[in-house]
N, CA, C and O atoms as CSV, one atom per row, in Angstrom:
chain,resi,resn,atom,element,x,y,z
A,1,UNK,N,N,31.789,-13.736,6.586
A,1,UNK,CA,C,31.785,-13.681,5.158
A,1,UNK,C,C,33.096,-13.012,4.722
A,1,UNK,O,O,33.516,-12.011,5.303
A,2,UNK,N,N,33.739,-13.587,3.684
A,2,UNK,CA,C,34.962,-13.111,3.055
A,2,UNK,C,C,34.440,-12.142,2.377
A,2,UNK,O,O,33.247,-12.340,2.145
A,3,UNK,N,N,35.066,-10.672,1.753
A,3,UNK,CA,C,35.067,-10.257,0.991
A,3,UNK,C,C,36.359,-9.621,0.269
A,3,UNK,O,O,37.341,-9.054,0.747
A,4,UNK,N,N,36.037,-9.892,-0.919
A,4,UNK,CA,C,37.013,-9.379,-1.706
A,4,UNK,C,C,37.399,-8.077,-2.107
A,4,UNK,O,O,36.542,-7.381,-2.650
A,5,UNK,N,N,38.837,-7.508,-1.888
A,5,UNK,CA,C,38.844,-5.885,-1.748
A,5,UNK,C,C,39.384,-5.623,-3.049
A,5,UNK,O,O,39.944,-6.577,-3.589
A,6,UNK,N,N,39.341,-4.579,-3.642
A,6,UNK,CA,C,39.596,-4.058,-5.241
A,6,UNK,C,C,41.280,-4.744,-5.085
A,6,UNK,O,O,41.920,-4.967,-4.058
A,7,UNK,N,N,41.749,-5.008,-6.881
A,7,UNK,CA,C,42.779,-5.492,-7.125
A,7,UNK,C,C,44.419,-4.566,-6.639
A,7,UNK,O,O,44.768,-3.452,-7.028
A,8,UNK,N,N,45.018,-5.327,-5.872
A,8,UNK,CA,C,46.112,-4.354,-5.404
A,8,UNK,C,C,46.272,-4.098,-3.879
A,8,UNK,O,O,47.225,-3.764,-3.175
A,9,UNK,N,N,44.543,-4.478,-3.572
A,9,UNK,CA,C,44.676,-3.606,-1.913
A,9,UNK,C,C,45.651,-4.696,-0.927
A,9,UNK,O,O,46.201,-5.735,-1.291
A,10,UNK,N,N,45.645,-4.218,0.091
A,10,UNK,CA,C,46.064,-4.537,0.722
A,10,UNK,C,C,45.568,-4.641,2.298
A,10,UNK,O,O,46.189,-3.845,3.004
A,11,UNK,N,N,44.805,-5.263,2.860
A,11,UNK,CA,C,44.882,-7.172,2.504
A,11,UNK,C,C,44.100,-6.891,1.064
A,11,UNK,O,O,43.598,-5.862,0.613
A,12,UNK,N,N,44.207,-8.236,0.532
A,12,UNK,CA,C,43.348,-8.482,-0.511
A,12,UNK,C,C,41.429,-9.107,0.130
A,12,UNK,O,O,40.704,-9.784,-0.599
A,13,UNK,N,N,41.320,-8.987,0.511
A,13,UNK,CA,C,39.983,-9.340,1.410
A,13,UNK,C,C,39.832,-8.550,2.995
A,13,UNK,O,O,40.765,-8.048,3.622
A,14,UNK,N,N,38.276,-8.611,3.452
A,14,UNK,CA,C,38.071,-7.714,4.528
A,14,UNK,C,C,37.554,-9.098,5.168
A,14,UNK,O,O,37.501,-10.123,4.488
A,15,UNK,N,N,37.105,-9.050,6.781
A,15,UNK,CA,C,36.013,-9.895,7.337
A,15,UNK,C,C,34.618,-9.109,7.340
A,15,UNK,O,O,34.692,-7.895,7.531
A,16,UNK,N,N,33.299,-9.703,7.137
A,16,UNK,CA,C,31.954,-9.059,7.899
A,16,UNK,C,C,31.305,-10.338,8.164
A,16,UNK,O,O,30.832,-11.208,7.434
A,17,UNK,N,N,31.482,-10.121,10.047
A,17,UNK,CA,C,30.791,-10.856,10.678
A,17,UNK,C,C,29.543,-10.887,11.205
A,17,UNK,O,O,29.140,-10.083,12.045
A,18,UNK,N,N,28.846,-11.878,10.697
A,18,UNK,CA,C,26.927,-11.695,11.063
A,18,UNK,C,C,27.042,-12.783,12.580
A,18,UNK,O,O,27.092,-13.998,12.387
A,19,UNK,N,N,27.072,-12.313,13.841
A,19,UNK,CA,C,26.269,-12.805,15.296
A,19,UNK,C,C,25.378,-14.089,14.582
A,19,UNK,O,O,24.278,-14.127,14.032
A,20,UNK,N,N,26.308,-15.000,14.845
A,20,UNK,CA,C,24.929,-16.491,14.534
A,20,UNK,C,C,24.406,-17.291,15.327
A,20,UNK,O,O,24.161,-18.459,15.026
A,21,UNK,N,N,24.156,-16.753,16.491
A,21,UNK,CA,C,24.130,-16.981,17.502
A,21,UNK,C,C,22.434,-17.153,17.913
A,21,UNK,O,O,21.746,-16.319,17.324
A,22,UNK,N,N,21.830,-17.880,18.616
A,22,UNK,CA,C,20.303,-18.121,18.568
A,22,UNK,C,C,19.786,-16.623,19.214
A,22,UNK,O,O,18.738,-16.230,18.701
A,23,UNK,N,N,20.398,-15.680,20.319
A,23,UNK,CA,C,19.609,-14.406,20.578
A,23,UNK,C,C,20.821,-13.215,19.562
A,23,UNK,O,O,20.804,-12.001,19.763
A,24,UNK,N,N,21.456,-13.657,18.868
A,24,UNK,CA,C,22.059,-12.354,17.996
A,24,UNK,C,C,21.091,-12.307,16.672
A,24,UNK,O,O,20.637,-11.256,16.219
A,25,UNK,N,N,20.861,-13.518,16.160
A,25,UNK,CA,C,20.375,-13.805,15.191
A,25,UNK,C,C,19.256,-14.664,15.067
A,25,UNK,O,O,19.457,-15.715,14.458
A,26,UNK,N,N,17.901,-14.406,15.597
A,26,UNK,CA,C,16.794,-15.276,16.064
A,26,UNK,C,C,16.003,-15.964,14.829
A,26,UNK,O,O,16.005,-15.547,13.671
A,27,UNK,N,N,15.463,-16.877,15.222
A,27,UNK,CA,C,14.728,-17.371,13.682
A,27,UNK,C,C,13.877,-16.287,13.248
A,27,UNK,O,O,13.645,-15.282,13.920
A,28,UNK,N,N,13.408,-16.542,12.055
A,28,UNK,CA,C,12.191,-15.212,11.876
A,28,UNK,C,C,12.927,-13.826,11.532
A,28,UNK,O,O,12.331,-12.859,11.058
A,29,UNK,N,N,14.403,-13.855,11.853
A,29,UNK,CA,C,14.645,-12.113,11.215
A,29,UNK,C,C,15.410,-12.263,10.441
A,29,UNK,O,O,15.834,-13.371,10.111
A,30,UNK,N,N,15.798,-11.100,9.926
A,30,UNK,CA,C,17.096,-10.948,8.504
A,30,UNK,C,C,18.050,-10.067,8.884
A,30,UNK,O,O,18.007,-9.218,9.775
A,31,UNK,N,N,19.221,-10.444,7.862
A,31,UNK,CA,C,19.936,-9.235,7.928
A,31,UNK,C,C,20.321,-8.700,6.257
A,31,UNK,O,O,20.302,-9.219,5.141
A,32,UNK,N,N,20.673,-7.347,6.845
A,32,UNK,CA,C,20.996,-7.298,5.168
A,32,UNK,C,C,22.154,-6.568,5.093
A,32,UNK,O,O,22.240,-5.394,5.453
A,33,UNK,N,N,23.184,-7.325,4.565
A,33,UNK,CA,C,24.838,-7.002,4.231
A,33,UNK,C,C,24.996,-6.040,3.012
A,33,UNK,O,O,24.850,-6.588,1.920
A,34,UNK,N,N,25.286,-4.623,3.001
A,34,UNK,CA,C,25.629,-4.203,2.001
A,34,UNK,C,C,26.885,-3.823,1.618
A,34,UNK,O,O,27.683,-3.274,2.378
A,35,UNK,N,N,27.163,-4.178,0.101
A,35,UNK,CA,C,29.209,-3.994,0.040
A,35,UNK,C,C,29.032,-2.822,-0.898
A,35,UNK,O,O,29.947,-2.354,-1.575
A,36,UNK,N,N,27.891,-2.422,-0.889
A,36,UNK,CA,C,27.674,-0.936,-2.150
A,36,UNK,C,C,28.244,0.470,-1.742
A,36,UNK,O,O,27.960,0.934,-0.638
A,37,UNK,N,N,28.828,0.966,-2.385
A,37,UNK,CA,C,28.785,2.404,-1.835
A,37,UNK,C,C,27.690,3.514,-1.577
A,37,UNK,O,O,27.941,4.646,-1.161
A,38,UNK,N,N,26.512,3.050,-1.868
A,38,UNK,CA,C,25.680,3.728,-1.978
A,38,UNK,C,C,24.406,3.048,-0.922
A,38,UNK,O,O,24.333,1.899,-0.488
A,39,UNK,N,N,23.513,4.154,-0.715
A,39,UNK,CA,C,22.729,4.072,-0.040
A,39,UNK,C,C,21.746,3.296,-0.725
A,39,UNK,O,O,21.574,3.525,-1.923
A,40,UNK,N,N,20.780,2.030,0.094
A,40,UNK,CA,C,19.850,1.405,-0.248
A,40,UNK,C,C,18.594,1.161,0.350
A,40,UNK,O,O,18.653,1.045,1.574
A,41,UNK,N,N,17.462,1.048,-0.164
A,41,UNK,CA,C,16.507,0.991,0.739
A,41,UNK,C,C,15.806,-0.774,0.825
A,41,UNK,O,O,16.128,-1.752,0.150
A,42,UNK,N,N,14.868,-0.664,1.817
A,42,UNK,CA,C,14.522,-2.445,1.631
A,42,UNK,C,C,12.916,-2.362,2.321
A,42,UNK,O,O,12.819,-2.141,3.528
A,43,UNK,N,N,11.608,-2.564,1.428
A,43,UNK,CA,C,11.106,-2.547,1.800
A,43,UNK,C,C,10.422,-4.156,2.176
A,43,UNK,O,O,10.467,-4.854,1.164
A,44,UNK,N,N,9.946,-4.727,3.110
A,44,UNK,CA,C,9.311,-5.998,3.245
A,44,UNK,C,C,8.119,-5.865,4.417
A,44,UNK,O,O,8.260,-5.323,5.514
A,45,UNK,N,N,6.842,-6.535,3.868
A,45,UNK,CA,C,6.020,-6.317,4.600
A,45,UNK,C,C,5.768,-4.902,5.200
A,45,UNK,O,O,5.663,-3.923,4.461
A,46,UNK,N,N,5.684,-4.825,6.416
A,46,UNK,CA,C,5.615,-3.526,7.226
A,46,UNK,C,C,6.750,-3.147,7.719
A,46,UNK,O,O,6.672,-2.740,8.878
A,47,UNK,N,N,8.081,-3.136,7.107
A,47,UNK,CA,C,9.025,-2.819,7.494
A,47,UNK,C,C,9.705,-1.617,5.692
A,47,UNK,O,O,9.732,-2.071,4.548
A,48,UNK,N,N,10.061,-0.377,6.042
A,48,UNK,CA,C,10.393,0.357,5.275
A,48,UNK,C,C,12.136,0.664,6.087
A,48,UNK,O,O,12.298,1.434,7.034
A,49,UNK,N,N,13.199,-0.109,5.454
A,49,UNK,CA,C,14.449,0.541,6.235
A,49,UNK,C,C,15.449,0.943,4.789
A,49,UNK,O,O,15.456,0.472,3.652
A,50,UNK,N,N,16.356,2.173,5.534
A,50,UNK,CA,C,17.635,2.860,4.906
A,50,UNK,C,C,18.326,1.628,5.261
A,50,UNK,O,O,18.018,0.965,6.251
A,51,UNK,N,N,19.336,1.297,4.388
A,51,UNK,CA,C,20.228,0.174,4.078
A,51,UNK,C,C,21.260,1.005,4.163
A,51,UNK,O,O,21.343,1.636,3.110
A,52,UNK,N,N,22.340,1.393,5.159
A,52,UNK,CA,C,23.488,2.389,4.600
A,52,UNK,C,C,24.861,1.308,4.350
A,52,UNK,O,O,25.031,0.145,4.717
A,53,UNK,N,N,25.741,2.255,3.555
A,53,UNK,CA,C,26.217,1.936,2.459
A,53,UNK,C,C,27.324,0.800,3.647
A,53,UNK,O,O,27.468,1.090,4.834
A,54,UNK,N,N,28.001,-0.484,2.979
A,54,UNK,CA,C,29.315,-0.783,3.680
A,54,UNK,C,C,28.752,-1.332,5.143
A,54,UNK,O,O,29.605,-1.090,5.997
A,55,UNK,N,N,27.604,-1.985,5.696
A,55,UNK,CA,C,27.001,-2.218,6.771
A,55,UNK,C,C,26.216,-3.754,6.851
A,55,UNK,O,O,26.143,-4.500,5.875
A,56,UNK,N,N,25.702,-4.043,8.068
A,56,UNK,CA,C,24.817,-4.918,8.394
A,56,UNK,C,C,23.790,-4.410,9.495
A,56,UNK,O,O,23.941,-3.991,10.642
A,57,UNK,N,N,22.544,-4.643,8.578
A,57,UNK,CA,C,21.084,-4.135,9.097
A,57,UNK,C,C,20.200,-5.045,9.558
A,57,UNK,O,O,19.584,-5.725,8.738
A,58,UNK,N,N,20.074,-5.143,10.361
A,58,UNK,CA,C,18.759,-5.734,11.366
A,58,UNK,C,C,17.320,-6.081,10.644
A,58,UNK,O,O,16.608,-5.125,10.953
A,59,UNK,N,N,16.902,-6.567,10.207
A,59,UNK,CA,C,15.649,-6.686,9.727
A,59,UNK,C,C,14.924,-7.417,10.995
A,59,UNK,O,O,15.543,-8.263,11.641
A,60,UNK,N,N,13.635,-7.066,11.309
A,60,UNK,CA,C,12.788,-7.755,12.460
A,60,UNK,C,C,11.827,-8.182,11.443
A,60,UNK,O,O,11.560,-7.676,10.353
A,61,UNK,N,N,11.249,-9.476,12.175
A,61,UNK,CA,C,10.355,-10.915,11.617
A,61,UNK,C,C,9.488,-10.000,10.887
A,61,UNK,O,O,9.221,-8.877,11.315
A,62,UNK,N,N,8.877,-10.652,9.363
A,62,UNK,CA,C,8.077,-9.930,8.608
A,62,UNK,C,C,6.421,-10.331,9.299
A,62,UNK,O,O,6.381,-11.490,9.712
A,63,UNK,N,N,5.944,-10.046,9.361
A,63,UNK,CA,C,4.716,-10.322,9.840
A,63,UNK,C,C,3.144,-9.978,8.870
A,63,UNK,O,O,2.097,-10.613,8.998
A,64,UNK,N,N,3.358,-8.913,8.007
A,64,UNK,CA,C,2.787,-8.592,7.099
A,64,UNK,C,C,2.750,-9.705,6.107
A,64,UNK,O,O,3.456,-9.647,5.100
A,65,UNK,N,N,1.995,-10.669,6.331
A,65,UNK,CA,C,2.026,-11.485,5.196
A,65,UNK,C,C,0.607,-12.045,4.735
A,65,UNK,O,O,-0.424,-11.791,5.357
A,66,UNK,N,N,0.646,-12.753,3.700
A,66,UNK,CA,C,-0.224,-13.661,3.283
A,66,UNK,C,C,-0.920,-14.657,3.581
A,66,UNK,O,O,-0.500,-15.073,4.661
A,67,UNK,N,N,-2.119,-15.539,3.061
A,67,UNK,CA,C,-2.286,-16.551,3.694
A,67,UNK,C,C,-1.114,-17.739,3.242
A,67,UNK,O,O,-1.237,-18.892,3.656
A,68,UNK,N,N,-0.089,-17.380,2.447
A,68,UNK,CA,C,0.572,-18.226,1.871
A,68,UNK,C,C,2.438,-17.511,3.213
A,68,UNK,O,O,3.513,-18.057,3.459
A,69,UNK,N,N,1.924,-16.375,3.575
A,69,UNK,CA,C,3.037,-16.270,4.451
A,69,UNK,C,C,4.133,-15.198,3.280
A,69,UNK,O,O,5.229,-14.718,3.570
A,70,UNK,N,N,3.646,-15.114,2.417
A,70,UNK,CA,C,4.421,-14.088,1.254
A,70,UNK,C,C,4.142,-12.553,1.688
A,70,UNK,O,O,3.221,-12.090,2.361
A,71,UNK,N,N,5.256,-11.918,1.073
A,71,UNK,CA,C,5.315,-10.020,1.769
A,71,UNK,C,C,6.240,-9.804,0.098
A,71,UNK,O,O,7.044,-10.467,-0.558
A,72,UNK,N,N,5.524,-8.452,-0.035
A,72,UNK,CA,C,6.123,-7.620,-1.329
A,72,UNK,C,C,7.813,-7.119,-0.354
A,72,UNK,O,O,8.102,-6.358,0.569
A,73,UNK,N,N,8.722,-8.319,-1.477
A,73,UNK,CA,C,9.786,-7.101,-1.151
A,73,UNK,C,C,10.670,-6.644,-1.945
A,73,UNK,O,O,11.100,-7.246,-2.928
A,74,UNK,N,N,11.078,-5.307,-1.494
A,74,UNK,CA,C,11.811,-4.523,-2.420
A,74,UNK,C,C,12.931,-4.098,-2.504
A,74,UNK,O,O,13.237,-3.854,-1.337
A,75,UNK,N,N,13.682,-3.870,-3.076
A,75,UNK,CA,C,15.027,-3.093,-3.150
A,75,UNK,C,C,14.942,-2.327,-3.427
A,75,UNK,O,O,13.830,-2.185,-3.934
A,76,UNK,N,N,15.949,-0.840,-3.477
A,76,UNK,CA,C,16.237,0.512,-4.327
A,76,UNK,C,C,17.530,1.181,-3.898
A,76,UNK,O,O,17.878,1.270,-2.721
A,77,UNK,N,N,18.031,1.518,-4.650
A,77,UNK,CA,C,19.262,1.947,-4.591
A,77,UNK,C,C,19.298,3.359,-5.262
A,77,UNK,O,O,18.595,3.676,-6.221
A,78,UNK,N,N,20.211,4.172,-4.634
A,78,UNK,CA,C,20.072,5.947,-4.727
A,78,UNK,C,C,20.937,6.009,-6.281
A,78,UNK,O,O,22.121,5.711,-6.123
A,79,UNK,N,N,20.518,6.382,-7.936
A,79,UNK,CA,C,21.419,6.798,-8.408
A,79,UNK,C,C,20.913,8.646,-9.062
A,79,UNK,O,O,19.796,9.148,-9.190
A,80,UNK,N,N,22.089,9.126,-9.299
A,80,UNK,CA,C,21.940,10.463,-9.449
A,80,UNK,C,C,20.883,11.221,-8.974
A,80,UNK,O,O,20.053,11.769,-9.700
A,81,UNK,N,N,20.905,11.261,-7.680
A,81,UNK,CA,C,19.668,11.551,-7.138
A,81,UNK,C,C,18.442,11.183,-7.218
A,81,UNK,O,O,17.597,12.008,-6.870
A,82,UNK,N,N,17.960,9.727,-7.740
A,82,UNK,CA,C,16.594,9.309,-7.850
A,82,UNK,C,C,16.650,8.017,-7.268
A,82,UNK,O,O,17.696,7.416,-7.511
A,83,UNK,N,N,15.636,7.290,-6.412
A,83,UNK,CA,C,15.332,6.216,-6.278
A,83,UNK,C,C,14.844,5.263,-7.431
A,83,UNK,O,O,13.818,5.466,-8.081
A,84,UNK,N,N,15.926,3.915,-7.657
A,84,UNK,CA,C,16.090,2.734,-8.682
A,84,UNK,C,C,15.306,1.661,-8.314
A,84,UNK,O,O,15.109,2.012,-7.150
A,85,UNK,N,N,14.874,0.906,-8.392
A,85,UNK,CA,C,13.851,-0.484,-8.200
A,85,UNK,C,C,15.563,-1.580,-8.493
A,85,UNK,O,O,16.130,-1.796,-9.564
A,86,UNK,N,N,15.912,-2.002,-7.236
A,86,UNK,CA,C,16.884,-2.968,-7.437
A,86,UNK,C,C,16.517,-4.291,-7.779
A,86,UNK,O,O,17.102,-4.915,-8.664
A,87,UNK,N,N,15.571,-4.750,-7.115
A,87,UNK,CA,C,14.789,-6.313,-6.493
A,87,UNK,C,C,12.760,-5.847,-6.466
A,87,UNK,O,O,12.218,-4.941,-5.833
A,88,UNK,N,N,12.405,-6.419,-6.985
A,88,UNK,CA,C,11.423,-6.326,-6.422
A,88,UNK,C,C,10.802,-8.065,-6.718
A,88,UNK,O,O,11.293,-8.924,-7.450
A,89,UNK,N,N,9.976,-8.113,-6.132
A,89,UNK,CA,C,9.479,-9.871,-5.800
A,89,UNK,C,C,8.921,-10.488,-4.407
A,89,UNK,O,O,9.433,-10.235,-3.317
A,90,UNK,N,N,7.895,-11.262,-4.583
A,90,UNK,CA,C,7.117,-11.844,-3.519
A,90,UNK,C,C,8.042,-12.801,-2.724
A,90,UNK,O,O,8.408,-13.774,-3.383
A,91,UNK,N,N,8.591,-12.723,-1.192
A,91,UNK,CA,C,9.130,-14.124,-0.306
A,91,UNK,C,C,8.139,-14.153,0.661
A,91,UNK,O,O,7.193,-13.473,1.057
A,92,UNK,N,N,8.902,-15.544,0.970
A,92,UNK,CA,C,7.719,-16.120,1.981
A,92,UNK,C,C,9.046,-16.423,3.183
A,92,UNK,O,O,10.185,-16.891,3.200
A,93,UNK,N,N,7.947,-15.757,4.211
A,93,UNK,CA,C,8.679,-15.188,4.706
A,93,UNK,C,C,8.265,-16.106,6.261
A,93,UNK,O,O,7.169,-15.774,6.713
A,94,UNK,N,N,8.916,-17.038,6.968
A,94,UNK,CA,C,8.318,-18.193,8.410
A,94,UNK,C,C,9.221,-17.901,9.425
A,94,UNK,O,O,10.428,-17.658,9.418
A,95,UNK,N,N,8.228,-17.989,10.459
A,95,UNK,CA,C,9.132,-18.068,11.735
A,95,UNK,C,C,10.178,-18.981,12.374
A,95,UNK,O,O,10.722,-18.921,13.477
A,96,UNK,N,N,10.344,-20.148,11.003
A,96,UNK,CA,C,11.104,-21.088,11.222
A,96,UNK,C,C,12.821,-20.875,10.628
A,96,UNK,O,O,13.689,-21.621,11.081
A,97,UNK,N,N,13.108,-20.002,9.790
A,97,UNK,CA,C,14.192,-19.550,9.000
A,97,UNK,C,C,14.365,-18.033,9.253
A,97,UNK,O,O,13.618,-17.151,9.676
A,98,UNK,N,N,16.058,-18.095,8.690
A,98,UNK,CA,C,16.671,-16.474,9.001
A,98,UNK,C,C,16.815,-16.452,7.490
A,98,UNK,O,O,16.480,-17.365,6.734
A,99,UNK,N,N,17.423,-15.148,7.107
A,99,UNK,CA,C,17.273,-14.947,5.950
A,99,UNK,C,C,18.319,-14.284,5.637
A,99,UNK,O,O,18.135,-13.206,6.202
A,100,UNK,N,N,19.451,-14.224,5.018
A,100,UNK,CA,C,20.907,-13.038,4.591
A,100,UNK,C,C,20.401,-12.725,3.367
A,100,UNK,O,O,19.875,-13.526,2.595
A,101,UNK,N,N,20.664,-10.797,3.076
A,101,UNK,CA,C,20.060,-10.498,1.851
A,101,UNK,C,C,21.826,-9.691,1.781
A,101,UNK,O,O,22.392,-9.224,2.769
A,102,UNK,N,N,22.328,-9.713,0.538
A,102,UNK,CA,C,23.684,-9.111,0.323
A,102,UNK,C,C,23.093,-8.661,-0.542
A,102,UNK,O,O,22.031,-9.064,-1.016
A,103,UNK,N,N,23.985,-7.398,-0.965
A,103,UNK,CA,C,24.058,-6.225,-1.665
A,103,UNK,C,C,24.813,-5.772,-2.287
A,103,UNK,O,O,25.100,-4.591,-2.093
A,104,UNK,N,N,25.452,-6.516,-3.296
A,104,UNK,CA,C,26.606,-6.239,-4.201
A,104,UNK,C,C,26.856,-5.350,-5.922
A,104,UNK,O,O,25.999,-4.771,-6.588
A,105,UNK,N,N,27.754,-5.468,-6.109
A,105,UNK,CA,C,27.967,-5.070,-7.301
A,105,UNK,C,C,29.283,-5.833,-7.686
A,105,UNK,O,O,30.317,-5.944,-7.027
A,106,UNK,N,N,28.937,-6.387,-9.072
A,106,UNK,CA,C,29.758,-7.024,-9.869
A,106,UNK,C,C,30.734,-6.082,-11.032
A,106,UNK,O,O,30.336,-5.349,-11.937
A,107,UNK,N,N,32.009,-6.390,-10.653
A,107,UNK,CA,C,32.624,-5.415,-11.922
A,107,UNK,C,C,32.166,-5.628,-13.469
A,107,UNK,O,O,31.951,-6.741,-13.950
A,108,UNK,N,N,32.014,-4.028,-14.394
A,108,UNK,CA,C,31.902,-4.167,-14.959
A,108,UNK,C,C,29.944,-3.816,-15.308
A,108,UNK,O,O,29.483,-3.386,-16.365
A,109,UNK,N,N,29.238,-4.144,-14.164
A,109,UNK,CA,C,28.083,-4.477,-14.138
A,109,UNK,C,C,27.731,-2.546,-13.688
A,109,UNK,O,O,28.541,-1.806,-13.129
A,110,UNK,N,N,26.115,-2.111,-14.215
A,110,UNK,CA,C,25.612,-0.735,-13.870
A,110,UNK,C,C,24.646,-0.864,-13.030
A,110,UNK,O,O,23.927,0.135,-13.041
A,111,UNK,N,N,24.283,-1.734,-12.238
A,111,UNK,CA,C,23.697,-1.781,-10.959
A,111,UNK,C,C,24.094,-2.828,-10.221
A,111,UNK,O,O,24.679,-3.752,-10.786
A,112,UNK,N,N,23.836,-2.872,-8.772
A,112,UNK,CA,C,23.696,-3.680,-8.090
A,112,UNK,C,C,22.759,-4.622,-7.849
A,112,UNK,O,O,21.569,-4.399,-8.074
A,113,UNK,N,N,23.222,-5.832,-7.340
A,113,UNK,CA,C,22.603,-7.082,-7.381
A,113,UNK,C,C,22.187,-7.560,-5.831
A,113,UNK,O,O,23.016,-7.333,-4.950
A,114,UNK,N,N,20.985,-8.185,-5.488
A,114,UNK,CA,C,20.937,-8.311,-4.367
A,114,UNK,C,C,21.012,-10.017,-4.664
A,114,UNK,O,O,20.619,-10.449,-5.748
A,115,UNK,N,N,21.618,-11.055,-3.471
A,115,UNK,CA,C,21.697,-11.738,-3.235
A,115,UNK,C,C,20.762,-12.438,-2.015
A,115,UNK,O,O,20.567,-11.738,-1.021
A,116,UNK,N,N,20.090,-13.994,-2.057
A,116,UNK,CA,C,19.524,-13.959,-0.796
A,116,UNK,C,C,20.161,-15.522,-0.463
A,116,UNK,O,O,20.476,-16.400,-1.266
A,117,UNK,N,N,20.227,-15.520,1.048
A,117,UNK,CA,C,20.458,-17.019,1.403
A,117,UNK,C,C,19.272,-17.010,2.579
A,117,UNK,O,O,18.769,-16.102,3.241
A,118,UNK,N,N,19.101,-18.197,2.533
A,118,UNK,CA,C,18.041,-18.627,3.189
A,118,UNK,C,C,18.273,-20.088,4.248
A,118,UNK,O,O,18.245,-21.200,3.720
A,119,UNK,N,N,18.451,-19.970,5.454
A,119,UNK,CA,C,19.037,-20.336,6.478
A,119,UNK,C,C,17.981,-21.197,7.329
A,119,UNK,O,O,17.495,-20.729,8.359
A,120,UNK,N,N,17.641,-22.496,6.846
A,120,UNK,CA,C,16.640,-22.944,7.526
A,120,UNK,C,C,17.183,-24.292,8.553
A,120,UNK,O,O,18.333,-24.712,8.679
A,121,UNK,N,N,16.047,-24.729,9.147
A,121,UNK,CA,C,16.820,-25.528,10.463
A,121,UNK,C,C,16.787,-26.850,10.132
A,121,UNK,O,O,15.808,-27.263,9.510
A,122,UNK,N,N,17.805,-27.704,10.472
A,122,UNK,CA,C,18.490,-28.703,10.071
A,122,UNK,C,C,17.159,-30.173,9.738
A,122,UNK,O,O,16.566,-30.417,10.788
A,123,UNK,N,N,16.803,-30.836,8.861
A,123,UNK,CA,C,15.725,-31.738,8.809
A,123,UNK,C,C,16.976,-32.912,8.943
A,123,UNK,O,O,18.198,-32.829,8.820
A,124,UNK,N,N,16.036,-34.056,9.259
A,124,UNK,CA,C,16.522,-35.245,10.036
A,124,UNK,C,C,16.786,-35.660,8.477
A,124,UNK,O,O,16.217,-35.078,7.554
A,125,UNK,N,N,17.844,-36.883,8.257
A,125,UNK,CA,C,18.237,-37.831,7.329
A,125,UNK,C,C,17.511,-38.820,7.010
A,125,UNK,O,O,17.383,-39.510,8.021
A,126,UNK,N,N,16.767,-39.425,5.839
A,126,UNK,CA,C,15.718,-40.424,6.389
A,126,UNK,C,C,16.471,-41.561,5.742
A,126,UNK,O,O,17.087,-41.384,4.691
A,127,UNK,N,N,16.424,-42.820,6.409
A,127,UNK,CA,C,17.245,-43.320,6.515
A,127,UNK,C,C,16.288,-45.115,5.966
A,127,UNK,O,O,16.925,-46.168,5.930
């Protein structure tokens, strides 16, 4: 993933590379890219993790789910000493797809935004 570094720097962009590899990155887990300066949390299913700031975090397969395969998940982000509700919302969450959750902030903007891509496996062309 490209990212873009404040106006002036030098380079003007960084690399962060996510392992896409079938045992770096297995179906069924996530990761979650954060470009925030700040500390974030991520709750999904039975998984409660610290998101630290400028990183890529491991999420393992949600398993806590529904009969529909859905898990409460959440965001929060640290401001002036209190925990913020970044994201909150139901995914559905299969052992067939990976999942990238980014963690940005837009200039100009007073919180951060979480982003999701959703990485599923290739369906045939019907022809």
């Amino acid at each position: 993933m490209v990212v873009p570094e404040p106006a002036g720097s030098s380079p003007a962009y960084r690399m962060e590379l996510i392992d896409d590899s079938a045992k770096g990155f297995p179906k069924g887990e996530s990761r979650v890219l954060s470009l925030v300066t700040t500390e974030t949390t991520l709750e999904a299913g039975e998984h409660k993790l610290t998101i630290p700031p400028g990183g890529i975090t491991r999420v393992p397969p949600v398993k806590k789910v529904d009969e529909f395969n859905m898990a409460q998940t959440n965001f929060h982000y640290q401001q002036s000493g209190s925990w913020v509700a970044l994201s909150q919302r139901q995914l559905q969450f299969l052992d067939a797809y990976r999942r990238i959750f980014i963690i940005h902030a837009t200039p100009g903007t007073l919180q951060p935004t979480v982003t999701t891509i959703a990485d599923t496996a290739p369906t045939a062309l019907l022809r």
